[in-house]
N, C-alpha and C positions, 0 to 999 in steps of 0.2 A: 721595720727594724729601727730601734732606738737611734737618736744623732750621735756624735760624739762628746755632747756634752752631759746628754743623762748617761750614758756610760760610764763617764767619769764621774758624775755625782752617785751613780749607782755602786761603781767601787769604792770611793768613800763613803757614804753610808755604812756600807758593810763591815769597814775596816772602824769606824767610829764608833760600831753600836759593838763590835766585838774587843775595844777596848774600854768600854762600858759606859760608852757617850749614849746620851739620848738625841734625836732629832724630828725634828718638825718642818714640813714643807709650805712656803709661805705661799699665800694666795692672796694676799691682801689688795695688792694692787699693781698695779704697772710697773716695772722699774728696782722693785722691793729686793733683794737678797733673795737666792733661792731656798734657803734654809737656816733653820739655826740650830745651833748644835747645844745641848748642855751637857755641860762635864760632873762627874762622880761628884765635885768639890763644893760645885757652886758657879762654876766657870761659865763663859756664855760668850760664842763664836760665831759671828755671821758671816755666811759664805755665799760669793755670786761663783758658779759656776762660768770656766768660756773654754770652750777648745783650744789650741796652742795659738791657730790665726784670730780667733775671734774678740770682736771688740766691742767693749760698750755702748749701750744707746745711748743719745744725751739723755733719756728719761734717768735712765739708771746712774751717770754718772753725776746727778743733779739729785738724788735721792743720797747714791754714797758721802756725798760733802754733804750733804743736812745732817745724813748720822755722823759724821766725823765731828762737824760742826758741835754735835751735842752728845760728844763723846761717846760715841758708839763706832769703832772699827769693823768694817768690810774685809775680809779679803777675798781677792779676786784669785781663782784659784784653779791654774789649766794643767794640774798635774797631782795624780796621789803622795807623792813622795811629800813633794810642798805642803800638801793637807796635813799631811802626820805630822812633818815638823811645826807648824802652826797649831794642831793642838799638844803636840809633846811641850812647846817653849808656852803654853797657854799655862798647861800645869805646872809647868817650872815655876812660872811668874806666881802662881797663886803659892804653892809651896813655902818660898824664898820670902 
C-alpha cells in the first residue's frame, strides 16, 4: 500500500492532468523535486511532495536553494488544495 505521500502526489497528478497540466516524474537524482508540472501556457511548476509531518532531507533542501538560487521555485507541497492554488496563481501570474 502506497505511503501518504504518493497518495498525495497521486491525487494531484490527477487533478493536474485533468486541468490539462502535463507532468513528469523526476529520477534524476537524490534530493531533486518529485515532479514537474507544465501548464497549457507555457508555465513550469516544481513540486517536492511531504506528508503534513514530513521533512526534508538536507540533500533536498540543498538542491531547493541551488534552484532558488538560479531562479527556479520548489514548492513543497503536503496538501491538494495548496497544489491547486499554486497552479491556479501559476496561471494567474502568466495571464496578468
Amino acid at each position: 500500500m502506497p505511503g501518504p505521500e504518493a497518495r498525495l502526489e497521486s491525487k494531484c497528478v490527477k487533478l493536474a492532468e485533468g486541468a490539462g497540466w502535463a507532468t513528469v516524474k523526476v529520477y534524476a537524482a537524490p534530493g531533486w523535486p518529485d515532479r514537474i508540472f507544465f501548464g497549457p501556457f507555457g508555465e513550469t511548476v516544481l513540486v517536492e511532495f511531504k506528508s503534513k509531518r514530513g521533512k526534508l532531507r538536507p540533500i533536498q533542501v540543498r538542491v531547493i536553494v541551488w534552484l532558488g538560487l538560479n531562479e527556479h521555485d520548489v514548492h513543497v507541497v503536503d496538501d491538494e488544495e495548496w497544489f491547486m492554488e499554486i497552479l491556479s496563481e501559476t496561471l494567474w501570474e502568466h495571464m496578468t
